[in-house]
MDAnalysis code that builds the backbone (N, CA, C; Angstrom):
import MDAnalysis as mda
import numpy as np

u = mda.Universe.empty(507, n_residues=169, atom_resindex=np.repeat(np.arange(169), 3), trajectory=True)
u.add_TopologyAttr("name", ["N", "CA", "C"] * 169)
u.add_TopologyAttr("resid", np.arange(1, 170))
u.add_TopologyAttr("resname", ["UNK", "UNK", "UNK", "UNK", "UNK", "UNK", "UNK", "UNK", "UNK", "UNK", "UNK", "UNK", "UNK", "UNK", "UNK", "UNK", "UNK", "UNK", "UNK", "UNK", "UNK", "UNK", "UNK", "UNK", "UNK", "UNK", "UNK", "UNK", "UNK", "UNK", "UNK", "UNK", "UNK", "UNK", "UNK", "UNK", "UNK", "UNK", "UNK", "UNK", "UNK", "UNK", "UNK", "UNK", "UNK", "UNK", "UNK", "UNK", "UNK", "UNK", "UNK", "UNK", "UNK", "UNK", "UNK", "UNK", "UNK", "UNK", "UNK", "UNK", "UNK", "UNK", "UNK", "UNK", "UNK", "UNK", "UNK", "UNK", "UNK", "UNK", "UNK", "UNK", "UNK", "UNK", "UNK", "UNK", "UNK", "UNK", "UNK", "UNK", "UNK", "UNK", "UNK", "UNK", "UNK", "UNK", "UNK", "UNK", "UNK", "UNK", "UNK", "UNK", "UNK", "UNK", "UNK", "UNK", "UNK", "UNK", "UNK", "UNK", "UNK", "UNK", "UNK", "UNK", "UNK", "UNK", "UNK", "UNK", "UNK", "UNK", "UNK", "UNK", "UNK", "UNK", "UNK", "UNK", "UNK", "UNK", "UNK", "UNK", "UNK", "UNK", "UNK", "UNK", "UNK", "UNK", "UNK", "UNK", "UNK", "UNK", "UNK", "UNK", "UNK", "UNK", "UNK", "UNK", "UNK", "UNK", "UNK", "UNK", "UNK", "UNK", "UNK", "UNK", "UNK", "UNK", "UNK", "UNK", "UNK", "UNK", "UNK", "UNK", "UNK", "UNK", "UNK", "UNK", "UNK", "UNK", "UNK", "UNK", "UNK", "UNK", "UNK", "UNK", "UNK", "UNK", "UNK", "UNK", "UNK"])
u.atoms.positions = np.array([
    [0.850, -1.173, 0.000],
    [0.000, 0.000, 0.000],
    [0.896, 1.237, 0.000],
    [0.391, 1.854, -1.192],
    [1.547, 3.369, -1.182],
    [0.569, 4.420, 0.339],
    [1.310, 5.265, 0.209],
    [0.421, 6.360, 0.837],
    [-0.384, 7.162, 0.000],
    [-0.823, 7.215, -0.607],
    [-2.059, 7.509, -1.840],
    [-2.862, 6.530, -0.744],
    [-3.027, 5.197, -0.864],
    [-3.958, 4.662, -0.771],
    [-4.128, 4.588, 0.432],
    [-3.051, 4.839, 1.534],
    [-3.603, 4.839, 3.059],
    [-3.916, 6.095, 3.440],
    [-3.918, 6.950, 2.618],
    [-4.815, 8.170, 3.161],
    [-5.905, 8.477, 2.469],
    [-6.089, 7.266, 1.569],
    [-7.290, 7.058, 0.933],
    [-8.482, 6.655, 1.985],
    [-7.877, 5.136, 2.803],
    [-8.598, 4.177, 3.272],
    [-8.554, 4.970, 4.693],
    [-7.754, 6.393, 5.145],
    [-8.172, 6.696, 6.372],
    [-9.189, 7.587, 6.496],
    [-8.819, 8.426, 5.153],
    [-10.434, 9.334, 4.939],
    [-11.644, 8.957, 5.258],
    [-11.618, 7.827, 4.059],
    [-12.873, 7.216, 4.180],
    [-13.272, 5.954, 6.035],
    [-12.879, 5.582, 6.757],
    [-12.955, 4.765, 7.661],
    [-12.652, 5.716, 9.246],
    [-12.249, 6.744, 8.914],
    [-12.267, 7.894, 10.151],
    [-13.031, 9.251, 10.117],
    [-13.516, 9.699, 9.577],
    [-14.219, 10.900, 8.683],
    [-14.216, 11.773, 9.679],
    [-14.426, 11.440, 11.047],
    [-14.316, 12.519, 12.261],
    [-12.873, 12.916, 12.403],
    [-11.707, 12.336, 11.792],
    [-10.284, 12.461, 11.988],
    [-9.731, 13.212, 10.809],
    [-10.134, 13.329, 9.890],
    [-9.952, 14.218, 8.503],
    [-10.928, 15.389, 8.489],
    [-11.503, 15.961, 9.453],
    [-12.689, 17.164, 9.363],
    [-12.181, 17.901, 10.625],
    [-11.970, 19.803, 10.319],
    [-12.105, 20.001, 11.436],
    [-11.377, 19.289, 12.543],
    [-10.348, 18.611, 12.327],
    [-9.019, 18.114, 13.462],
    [-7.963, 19.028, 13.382],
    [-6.968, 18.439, 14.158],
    [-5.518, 19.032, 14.567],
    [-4.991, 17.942, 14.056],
    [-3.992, 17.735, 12.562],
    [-2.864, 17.255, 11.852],
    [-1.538, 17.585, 12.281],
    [-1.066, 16.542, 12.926],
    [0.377, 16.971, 13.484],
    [1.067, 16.207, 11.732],
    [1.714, 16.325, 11.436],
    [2.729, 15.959, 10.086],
    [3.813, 15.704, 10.334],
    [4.571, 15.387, 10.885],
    [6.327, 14.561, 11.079],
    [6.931, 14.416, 9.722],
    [7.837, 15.319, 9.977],
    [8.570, 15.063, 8.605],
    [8.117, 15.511, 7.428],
    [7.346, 17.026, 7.524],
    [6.381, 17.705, 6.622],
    [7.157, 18.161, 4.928],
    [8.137, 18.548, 5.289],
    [8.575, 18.939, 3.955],
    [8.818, 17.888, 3.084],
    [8.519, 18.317, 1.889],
    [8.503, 16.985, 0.324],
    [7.097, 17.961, -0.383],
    [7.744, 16.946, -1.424],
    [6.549, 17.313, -2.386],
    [5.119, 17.715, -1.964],
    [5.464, 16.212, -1.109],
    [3.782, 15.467, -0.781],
    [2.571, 16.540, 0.269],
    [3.615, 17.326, 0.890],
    [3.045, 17.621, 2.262],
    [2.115, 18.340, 1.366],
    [1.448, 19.080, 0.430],
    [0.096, 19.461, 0.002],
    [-0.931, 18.019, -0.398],
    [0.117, 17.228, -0.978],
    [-0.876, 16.163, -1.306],
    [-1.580, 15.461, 0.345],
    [-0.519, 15.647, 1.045],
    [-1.300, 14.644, 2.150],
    [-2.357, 15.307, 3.077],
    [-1.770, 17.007, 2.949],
    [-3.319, 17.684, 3.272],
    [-4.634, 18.114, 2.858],
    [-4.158, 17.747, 1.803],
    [-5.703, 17.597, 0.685],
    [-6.483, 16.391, 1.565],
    [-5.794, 15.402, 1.908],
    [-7.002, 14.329, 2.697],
    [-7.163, 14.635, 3.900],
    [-7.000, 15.934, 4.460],
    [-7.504, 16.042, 5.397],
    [-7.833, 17.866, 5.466],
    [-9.106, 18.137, 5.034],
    [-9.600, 18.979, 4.686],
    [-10.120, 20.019, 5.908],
    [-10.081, 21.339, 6.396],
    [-10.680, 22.146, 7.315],
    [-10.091, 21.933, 8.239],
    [-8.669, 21.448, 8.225],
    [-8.145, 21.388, 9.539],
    [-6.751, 21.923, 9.352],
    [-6.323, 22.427, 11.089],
    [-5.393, 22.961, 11.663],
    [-4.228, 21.769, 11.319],
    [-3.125, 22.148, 10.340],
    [-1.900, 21.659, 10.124],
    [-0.915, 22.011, 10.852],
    [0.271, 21.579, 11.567],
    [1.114, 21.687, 12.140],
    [1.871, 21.058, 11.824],
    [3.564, 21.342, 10.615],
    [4.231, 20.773, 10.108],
    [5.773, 20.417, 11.065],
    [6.214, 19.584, 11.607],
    [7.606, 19.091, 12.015],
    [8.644, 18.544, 11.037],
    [9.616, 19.418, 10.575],
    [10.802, 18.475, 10.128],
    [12.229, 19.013, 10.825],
    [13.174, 18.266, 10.180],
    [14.814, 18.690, 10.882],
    [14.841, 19.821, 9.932],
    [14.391, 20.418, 9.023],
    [15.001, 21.550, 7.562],
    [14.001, 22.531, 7.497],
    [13.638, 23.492, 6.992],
    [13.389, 24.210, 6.703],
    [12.821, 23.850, 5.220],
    [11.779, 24.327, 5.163],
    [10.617, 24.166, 3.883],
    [9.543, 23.975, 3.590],
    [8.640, 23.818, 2.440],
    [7.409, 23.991, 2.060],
    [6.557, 22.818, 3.392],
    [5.763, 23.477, 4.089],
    [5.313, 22.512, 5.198],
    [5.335, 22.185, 6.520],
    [6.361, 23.504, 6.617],
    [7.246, 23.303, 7.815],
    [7.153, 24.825, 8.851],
    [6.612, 23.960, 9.695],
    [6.101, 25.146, 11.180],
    [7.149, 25.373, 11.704],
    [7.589, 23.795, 12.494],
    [8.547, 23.613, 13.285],
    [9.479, 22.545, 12.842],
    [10.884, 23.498, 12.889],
    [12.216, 22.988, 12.609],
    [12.822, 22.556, 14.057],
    [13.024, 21.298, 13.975],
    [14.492, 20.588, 15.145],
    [14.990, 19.803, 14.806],
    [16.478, 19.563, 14.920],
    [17.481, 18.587, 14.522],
    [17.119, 17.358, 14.715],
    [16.111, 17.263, 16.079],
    [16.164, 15.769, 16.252],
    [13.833, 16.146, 16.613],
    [13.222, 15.436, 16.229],
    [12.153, 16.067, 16.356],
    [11.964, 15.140, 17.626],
    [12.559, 14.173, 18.344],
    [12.172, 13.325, 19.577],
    [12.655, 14.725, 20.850],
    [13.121, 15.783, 20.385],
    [13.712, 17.587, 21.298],
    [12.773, 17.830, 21.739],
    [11.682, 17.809, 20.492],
    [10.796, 19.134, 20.636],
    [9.666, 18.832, 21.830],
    [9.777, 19.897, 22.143],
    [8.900, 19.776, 23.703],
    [6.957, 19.674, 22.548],
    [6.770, 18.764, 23.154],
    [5.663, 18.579, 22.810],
    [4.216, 19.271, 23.540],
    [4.788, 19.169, 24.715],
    [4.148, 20.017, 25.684],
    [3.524, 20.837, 25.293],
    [4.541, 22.194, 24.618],
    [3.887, 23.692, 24.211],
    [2.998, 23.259, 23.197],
    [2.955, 21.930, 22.683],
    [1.508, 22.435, 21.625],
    [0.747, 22.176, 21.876],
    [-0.584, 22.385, 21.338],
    [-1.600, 21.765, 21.878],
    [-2.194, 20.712, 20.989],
    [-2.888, 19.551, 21.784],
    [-2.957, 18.266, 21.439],
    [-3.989, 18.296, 20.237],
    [-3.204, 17.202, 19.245],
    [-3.441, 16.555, 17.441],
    [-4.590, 15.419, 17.455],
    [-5.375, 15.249, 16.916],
    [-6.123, 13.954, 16.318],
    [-5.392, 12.910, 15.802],
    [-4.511, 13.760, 15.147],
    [-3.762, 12.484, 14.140],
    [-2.391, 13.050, 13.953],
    [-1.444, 12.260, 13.849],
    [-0.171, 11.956, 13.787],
    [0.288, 11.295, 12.004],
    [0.537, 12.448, 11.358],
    [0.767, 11.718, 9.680],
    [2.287, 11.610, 9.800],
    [3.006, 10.650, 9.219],
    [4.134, 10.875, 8.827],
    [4.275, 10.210, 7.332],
    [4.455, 9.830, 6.421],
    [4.345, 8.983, 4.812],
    [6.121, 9.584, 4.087],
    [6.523, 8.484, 4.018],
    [7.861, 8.144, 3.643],
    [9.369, 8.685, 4.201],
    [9.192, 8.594, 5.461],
    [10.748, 9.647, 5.789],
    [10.655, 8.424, 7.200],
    [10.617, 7.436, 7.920],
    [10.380, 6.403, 9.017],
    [11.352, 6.244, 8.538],
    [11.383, 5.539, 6.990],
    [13.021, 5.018, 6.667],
    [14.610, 5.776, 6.564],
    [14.145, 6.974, 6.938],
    [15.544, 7.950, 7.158],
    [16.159, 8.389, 8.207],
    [15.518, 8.120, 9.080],
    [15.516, 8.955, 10.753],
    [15.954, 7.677, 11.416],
    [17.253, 7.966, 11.547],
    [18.114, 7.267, 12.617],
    [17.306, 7.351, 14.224],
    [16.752, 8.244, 14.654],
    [16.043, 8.669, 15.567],
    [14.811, 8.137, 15.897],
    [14.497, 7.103, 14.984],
    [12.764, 6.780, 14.289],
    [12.336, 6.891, 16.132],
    [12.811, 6.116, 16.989],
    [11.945, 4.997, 18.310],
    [11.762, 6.386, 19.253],
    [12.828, 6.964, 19.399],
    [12.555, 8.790, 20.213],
    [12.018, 9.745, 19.694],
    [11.546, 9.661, 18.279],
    [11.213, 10.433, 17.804],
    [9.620, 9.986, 17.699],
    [9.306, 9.190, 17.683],
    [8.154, 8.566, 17.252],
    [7.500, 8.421, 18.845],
    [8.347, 8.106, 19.880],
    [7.881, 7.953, 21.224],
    [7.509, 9.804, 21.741],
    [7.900, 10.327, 21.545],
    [7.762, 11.795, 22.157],
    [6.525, 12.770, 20.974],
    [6.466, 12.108, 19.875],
    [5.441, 12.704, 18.825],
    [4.388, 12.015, 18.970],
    [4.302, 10.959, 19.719],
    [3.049, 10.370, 19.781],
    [2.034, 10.665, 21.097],
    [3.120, 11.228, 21.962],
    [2.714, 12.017, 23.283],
    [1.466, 13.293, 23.023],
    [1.912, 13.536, 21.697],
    [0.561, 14.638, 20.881],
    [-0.243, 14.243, 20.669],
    [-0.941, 13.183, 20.557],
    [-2.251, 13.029, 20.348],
    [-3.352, 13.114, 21.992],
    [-4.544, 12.994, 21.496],
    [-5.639, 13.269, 22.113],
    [-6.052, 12.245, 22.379],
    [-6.703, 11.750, 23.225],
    [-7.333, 10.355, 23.624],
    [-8.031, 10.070, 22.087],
    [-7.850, 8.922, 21.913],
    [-8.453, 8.273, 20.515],
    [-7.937, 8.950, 19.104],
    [-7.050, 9.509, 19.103],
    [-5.771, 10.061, 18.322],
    [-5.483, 9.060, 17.089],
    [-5.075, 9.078, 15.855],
    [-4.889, 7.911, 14.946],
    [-3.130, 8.211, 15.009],
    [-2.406, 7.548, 15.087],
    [-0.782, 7.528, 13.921],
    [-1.209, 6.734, 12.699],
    [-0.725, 7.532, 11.702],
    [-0.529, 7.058, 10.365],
    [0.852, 7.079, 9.792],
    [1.524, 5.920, 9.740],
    [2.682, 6.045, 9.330],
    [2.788, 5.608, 7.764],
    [3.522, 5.383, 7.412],
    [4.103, 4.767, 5.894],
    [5.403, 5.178, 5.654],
    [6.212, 4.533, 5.347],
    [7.506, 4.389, 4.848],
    [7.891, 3.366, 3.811],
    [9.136, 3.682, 3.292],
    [9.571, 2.535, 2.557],
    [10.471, 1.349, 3.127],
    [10.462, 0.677, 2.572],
    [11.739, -0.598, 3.189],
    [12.780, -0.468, 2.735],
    [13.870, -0.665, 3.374],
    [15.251, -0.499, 3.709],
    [15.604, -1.091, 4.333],
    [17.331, -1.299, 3.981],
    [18.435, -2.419, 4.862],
    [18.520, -1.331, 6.126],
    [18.123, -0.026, 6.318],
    [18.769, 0.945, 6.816],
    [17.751, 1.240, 7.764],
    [16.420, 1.267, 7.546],
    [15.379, 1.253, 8.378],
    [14.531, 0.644, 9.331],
    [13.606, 1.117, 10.140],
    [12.859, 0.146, 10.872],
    [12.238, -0.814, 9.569],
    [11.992, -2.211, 10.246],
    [10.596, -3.182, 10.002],
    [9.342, -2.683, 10.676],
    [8.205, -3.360, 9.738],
    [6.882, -3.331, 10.640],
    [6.957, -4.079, 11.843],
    [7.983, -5.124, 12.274],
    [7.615, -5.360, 13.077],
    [7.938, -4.918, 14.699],
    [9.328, -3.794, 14.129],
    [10.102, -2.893, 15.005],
    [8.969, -1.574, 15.006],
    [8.366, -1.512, 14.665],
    [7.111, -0.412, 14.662],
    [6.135, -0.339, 15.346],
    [5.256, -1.595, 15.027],
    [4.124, -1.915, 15.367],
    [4.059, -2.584, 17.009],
    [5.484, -3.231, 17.149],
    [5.638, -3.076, 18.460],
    [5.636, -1.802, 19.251],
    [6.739, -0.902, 18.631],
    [7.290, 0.179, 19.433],
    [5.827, 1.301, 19.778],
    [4.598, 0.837, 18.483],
    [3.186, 1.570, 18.862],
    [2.393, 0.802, 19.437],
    [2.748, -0.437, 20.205],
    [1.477, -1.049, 20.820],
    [2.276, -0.875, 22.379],
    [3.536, -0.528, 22.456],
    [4.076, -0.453, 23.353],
    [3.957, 0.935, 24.452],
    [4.128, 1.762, 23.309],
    [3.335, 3.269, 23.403],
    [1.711, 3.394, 24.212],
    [1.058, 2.134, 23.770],
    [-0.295, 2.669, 24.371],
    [-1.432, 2.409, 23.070],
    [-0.944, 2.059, 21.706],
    [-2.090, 2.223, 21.208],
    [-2.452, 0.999, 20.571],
    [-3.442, 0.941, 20.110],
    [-4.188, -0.105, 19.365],
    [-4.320, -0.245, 17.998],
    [-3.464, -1.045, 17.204],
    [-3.215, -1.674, 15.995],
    [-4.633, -1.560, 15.010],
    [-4.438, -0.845, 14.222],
    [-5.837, -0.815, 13.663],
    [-5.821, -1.068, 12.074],
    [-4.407, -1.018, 11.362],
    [-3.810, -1.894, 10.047],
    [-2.435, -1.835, 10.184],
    [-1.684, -2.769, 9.408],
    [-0.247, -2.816, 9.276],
    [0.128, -3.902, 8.065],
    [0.107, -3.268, 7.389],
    [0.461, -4.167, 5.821],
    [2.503, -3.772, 5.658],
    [2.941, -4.802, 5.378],
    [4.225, -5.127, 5.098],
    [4.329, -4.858, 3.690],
    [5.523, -4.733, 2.802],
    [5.848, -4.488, 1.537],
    [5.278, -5.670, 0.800],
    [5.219, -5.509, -0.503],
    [5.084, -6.631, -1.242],
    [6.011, -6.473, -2.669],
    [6.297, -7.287, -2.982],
    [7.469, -7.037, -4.445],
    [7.327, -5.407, -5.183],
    [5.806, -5.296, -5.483],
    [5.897, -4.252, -6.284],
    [6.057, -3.107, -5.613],
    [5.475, -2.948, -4.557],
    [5.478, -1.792, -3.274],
    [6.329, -2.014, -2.508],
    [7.441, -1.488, -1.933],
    [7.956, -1.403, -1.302],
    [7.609, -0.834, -0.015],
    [6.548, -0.557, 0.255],
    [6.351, 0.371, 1.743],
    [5.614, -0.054, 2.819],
    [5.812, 0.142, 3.869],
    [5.501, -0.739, 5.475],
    [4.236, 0.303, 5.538],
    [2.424, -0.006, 6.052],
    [1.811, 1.252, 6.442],
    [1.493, 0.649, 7.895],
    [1.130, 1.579, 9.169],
    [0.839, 1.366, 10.314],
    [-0.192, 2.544, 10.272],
    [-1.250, 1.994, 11.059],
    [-2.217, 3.045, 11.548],
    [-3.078, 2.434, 12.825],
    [-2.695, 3.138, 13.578],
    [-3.130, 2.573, 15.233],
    [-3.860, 4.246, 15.685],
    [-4.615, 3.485, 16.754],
    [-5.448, 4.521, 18.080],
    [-5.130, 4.472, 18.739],
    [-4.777, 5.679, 19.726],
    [-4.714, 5.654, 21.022],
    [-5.814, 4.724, 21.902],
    [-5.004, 4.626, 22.987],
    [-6.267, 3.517, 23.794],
    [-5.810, 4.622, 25.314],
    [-6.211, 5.341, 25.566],
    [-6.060, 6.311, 26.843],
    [-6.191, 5.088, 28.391],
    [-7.078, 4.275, 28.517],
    [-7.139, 3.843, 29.083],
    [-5.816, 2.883, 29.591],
    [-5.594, 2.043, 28.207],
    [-4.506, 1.564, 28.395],
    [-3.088, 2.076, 28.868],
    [-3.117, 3.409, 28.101],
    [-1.663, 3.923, 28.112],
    [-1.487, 4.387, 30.021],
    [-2.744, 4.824, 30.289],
    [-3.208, 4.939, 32.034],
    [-2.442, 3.954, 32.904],
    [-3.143, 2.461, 32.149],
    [-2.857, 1.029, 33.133],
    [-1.432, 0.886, 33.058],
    [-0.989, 1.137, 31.904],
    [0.636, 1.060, 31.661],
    [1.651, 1.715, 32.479],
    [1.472, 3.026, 32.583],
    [2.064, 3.731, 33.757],
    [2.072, 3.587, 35.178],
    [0.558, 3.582, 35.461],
    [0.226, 2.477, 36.891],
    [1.567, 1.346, 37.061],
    [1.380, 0.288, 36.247],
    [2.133, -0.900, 36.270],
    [3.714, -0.577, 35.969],
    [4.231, 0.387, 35.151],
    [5.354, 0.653, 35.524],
    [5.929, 1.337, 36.832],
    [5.067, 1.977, 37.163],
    [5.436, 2.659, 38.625],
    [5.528, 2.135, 39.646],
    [4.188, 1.069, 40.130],
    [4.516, -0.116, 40.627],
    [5.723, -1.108, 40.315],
    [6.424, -1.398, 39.028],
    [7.514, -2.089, 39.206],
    [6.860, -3.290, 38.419],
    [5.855, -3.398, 37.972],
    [4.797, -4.684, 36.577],
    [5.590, -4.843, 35.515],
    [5.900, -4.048, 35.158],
    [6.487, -3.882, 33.320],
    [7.957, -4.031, 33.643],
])
């Protein structure tokens, strides 16, 4: 599945998450960053990359820095083809996911690489986070690209902390 088609299949299967939300974007600059806000129409964009460019709110070297804090909390979490470049992916992805809102989507997509995470270094590192697996398709010959799209589970991410504090996890 390219990202064409997973922001096809999120439009259509979230419609409260593409209207009138808060789009956090990871890794905003590229071509794409107009194409990927076209699927998500009437809403507040907020672009993150390390550079400077078309898309781009907020610049930091390492985006796992940026105090997440000062913003205020996203619906959805886009990132589509840059997972496979960011040496940083697991801190960066752990501290950007801290932005969402109870019932929040991540939408990832990347390509495959000797150099990059797997889905299965992903899909852990987001069920580990707190959220709930909601697709994850692996490459296939002609496509090369990993997609993940999970929900926050607030409740869970709650019980999780509980149990680490106690000494559970």
């Amino acid at each position: 599945m390219n990202y064409e088609e997973l922001l096809t299949d999120v439009a259509k299967n979230y419609p409260d998450h593409v209207k009138n939300a808060r789009v956090l974007e990871a890794f905003s600059v590229s071509n794409k960053a107009p194409f990927v806000r076209s699927f998500f129409p009437d809403c507040t964009h907020v672009g993150l990359d390390t550079v400077i460019g078309p898309g781009v709110d907020i610049k930091s070297n390492i985006l796992g820095d940026v105090d997440i804090s000062l913003l205020e909390k996203f619906d959805v979490l886009v990132s589509c083809r840059r997972l496979d470049e960011d040496p940083h992916w697991i801190k960066n992805l752990t501290n950007l996911s801290r932005s969402l809102r109870p019932g929040g989507l991540i939408v990832l997509e990347w390509a495959k690489s000797d150099d990059g995470p797997n889905g299965e270094d992903v899909t852990t590192l987001v069920e580990e986070l707190g959220f709930g697996l909601v697709s994850h398709e692996e490459p296939d010959e002609d496509d090369g690209n990993w997609t993940v799209v999970a929900r926050s589970t607030v409740p869970d991410r709650k019980a999780k902390k509980v149990k680490e504090e106690k000494g559970e996890y």
